[in-house]
N, CA, C and O atoms as CSV, one atom per row, in Angstrom:
chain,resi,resn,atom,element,x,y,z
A,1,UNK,N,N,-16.470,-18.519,8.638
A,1,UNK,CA,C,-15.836,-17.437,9.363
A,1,UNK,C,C,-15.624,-17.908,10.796
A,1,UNK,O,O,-16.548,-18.407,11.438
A,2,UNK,N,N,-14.145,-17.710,11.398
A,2,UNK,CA,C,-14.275,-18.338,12.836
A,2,UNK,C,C,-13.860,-16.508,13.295
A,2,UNK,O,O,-13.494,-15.552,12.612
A,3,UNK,N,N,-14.195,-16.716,15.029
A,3,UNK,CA,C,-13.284,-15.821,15.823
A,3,UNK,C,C,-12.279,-16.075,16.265
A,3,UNK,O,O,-11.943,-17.259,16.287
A,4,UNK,N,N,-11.526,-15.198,16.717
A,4,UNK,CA,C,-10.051,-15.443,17.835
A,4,UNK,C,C,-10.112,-14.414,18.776
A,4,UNK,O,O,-10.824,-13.417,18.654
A,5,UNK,N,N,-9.246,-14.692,19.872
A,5,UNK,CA,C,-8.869,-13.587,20.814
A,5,UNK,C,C,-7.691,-13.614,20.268
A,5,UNK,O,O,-6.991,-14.480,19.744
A,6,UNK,N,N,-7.560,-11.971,20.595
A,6,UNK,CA,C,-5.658,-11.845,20.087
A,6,UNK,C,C,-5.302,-10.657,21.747
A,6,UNK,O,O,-5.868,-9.615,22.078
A,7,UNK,N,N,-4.654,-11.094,22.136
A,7,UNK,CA,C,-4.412,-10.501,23.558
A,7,UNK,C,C,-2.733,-10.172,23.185
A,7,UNK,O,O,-1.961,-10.900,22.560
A,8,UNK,N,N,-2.450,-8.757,23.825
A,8,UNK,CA,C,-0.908,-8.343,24.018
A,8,UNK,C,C,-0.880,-6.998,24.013
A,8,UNK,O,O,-1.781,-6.351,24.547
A,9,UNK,N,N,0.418,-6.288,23.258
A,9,UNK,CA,C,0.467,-4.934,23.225
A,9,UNK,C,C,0.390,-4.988,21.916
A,9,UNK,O,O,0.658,-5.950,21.196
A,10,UNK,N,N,-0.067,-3.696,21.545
A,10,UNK,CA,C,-0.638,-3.225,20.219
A,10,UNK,C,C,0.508,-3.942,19.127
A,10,UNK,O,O,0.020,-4.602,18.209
A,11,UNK,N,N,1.895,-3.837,19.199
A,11,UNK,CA,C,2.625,-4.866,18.018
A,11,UNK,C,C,2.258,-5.883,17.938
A,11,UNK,O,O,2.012,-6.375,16.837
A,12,UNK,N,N,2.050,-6.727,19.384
A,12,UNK,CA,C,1.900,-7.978,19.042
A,12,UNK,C,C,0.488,-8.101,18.552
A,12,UNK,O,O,0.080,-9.212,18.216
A,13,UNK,N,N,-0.107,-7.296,18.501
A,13,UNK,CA,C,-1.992,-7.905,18.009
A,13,UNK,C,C,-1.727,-7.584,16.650
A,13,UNK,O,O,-1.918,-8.518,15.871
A,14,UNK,N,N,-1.357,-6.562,16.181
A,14,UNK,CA,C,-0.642,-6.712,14.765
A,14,UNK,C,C,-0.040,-7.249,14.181
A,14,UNK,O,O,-0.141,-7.222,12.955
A,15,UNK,N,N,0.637,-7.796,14.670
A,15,UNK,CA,C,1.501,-9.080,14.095
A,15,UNK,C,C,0.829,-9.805,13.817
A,15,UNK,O,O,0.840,-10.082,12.618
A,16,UNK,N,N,-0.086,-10.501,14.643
A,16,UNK,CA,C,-1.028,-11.624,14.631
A,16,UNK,C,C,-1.791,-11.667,14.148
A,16,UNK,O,O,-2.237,-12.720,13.691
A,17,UNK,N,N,-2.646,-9.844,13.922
A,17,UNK,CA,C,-3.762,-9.839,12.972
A,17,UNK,C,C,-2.803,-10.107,11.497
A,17,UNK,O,O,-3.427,-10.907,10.800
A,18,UNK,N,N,-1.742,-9.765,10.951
A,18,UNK,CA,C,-0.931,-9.402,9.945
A,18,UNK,C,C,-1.000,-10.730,9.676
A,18,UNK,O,O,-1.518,-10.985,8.589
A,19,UNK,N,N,-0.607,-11.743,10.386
A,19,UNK,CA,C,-0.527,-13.157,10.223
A,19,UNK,C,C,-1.536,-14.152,9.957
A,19,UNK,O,O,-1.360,-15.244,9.417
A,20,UNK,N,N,-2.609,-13.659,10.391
A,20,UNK,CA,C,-4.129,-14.341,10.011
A,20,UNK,C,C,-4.229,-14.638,8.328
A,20,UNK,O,O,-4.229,-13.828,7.401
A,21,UNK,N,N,-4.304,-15.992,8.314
A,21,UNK,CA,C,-4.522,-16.320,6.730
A,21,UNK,C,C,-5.953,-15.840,6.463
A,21,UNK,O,O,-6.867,-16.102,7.245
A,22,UNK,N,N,-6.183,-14.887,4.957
A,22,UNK,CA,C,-7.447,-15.261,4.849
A,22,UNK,C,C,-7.845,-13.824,4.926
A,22,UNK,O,O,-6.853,-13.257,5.384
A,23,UNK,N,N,-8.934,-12.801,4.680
A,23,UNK,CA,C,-9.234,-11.604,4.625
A,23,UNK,C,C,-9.767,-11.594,6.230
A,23,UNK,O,O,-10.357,-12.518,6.790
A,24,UNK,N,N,-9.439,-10.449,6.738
A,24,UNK,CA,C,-9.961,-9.515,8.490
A,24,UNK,C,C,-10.836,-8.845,7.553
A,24,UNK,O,O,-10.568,-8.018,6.681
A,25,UNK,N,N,-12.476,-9.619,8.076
A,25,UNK,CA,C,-13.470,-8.022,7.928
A,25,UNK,C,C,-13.736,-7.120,9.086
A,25,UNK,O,O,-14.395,-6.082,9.027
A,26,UNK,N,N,-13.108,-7.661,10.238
A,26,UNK,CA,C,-13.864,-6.107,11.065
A,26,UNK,C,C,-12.868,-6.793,12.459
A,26,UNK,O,O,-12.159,-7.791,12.328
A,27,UNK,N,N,-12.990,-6.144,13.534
A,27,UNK,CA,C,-12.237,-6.395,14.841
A,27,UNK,C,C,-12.774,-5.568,15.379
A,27,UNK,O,O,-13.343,-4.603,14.868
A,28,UNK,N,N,-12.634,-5.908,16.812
A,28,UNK,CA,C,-13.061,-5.619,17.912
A,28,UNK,C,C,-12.108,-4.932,19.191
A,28,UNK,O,O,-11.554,-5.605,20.060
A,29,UNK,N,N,-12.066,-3.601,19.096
A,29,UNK,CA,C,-10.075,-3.232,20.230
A,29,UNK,C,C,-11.121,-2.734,21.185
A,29,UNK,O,O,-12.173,-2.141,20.949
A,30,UNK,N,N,-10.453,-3.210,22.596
A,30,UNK,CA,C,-10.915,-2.589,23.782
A,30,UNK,C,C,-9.400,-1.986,24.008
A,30,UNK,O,O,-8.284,-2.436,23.748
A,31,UNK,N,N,-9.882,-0.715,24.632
A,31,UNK,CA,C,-8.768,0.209,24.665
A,31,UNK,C,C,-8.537,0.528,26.510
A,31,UNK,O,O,-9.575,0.558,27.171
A,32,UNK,N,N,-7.450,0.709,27.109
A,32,UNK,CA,C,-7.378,1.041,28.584
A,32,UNK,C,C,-6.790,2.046,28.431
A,32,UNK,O,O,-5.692,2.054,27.874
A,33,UNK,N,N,-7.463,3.307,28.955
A,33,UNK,CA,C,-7.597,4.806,29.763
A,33,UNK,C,C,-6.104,4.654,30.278
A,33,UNK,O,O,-5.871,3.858,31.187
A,34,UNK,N,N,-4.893,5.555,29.595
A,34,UNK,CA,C,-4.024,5.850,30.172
A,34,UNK,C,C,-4.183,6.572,31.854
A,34,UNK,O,O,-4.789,7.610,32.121
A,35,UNK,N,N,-3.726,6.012,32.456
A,35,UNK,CA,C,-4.393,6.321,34.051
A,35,UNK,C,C,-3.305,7.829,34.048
A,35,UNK,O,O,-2.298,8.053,33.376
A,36,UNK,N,N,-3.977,8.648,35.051
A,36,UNK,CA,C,-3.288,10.020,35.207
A,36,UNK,C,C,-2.437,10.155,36.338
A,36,UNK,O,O,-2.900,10.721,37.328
A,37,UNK,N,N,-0.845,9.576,36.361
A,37,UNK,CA,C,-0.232,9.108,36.999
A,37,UNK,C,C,0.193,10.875,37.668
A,37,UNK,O,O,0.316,11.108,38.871
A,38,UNK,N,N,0.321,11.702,36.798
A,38,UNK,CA,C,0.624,12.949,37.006
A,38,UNK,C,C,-0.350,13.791,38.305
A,38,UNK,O,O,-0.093,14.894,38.788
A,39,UNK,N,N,-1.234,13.095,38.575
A,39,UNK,CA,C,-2.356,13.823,39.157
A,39,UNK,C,C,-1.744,14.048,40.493
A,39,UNK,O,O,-0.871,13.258,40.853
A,40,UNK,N,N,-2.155,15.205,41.414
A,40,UNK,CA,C,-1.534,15.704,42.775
A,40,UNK,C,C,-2.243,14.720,43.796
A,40,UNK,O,O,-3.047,13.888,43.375
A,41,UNK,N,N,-1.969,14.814,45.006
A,41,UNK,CA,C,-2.435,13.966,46.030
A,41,UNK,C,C,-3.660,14.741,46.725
A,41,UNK,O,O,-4.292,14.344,47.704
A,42,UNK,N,N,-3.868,15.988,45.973
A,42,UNK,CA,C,-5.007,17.027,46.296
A,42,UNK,C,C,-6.002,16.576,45.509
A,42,UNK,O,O,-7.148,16.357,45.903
A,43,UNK,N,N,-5.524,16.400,44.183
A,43,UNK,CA,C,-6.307,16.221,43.186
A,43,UNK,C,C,-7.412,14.839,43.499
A,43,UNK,O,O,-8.616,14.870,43.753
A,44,UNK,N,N,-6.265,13.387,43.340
A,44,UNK,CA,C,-6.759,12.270,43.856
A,44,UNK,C,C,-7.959,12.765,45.109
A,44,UNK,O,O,-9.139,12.952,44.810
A,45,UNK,N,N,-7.614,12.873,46.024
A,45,UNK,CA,C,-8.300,12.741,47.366
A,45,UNK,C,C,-9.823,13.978,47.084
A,45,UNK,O,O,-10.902,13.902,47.671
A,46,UNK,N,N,-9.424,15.034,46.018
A,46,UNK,CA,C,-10.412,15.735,45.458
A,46,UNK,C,C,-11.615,14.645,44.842
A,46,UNK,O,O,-12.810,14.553,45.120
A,47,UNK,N,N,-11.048,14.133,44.211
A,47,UNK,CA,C,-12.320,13.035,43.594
A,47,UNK,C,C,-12.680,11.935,44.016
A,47,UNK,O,O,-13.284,11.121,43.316
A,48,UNK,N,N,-12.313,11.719,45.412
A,48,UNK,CA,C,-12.580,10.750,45.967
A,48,UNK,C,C,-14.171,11.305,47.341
A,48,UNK,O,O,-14.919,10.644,48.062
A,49,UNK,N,N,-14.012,12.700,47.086
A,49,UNK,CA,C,-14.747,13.248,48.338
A,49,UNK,C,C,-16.476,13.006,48.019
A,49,UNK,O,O,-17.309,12.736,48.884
A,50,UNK,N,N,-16.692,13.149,46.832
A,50,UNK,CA,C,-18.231,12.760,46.655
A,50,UNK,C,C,-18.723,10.774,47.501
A,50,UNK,O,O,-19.813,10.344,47.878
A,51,UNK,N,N,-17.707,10.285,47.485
A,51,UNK,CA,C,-17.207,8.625,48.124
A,51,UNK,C,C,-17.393,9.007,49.523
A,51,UNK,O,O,-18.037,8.179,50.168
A,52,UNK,N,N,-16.960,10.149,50.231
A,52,UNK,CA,C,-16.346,9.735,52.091
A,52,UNK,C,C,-17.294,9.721,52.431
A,52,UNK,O,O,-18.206,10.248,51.792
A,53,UNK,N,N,-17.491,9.063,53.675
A,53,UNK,CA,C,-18.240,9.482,54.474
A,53,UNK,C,C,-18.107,10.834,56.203
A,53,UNK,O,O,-17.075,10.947,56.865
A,54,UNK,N,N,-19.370,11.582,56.484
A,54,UNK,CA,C,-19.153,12.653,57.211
A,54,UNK,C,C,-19.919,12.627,58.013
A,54,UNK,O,O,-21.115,12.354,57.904
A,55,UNK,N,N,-18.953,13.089,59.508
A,55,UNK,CA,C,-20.626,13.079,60.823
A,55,UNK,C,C,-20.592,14.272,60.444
A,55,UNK,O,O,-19.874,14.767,59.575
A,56,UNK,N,N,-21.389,14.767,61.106
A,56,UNK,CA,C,-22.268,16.177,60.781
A,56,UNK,C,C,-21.242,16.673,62.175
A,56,UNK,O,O,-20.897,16.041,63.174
A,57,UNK,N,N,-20.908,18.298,61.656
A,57,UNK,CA,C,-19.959,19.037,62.495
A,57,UNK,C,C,-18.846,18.445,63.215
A,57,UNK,O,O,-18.698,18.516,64.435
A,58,UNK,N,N,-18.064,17.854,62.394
A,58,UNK,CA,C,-16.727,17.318,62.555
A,58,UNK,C,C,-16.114,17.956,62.020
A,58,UNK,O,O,-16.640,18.734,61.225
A,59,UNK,N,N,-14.826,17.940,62.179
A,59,UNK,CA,C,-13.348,18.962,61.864
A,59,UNK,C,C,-12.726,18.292,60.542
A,59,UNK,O,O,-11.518,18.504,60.643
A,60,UNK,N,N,-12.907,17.755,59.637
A,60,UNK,CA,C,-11.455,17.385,58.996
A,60,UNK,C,C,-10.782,17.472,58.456
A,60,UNK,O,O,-10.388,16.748,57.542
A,61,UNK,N,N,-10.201,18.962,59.081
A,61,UNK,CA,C,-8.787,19.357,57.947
A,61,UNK,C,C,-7.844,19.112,58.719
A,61,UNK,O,O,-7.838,19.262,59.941
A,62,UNK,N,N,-7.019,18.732,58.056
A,62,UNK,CA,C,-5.255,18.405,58.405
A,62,UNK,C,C,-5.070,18.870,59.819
A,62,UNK,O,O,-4.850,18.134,60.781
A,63,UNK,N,N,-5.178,20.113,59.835
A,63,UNK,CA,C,-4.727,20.589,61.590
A,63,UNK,C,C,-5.791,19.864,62.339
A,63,UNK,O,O,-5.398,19.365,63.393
A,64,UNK,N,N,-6.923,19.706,62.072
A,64,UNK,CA,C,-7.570,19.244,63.383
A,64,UNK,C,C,-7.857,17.743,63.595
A,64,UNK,O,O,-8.529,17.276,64.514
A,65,UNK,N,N,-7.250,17.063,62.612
A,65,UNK,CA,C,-6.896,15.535,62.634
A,65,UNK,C,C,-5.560,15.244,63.091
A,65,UNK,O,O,-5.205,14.068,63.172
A,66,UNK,N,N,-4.714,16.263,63.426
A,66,UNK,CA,C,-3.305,16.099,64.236
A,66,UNK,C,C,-3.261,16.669,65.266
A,66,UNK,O,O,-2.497,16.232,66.127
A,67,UNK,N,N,-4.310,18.195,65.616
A,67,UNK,CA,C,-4.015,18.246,66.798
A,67,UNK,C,C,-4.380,17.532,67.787
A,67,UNK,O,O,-5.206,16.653,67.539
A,68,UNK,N,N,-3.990,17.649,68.903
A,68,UNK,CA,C,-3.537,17.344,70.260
A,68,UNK,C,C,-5.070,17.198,70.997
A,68,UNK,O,O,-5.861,17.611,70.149
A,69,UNK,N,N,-5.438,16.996,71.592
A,69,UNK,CA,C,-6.966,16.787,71.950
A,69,UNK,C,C,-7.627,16.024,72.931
A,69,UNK,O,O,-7.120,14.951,73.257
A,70,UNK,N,N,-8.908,16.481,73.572
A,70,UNK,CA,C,-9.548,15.515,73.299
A,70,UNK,C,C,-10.489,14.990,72.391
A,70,UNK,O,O,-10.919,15.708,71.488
A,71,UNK,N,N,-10.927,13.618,72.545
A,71,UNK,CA,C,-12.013,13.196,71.610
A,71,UNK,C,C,-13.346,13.199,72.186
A,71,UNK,O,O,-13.679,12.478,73.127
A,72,UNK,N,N,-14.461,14.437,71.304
A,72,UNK,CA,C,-15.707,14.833,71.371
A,72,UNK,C,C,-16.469,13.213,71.572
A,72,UNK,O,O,-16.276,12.272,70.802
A,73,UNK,N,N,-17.222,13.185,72.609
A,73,UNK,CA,C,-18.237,12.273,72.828
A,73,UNK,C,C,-19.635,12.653,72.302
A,73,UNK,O,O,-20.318,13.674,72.382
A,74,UNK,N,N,-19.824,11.283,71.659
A,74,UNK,CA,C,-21.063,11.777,70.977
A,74,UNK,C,C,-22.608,10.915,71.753
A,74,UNK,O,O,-23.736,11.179,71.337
């Protein structure tokens, strides 16, 4: 019994498995997570917030990262 890698898109690994002389007892598919291209820019930046980092009593919503200012000395 030998192994192979069979690398491509799902036809072509079929093909190739299809083409293998000799009986396939078993295989091995790693599969990739259709990514959620649909997702909002709320959404993204939603699941990124457990990640940020925060000083303690800072502003950062939209208006107070554009307004006009000065910058609090710490």
């Amino acid at each position: 019994m030998s192994a192979q890698i069979l690398r491509g898109s799902k036809q072509e690994i079929a093909q190739s498995v299809a083409q293998i002389p000799g009986e396939v007892r078993e295989a091995i598919v790693f599969v990739e997570e259709p990514s959620d291209l649909a997702a909002s820019p709320q959404e993204f930046f939603a699941s990124m917030e457990p990640f940020a980092a925060h000083a303690g009593g800072a502003d950062y919503s939209r208006e107070a990262l554009y307004r006009v200012g000065q910058v609090p000395r710490t």
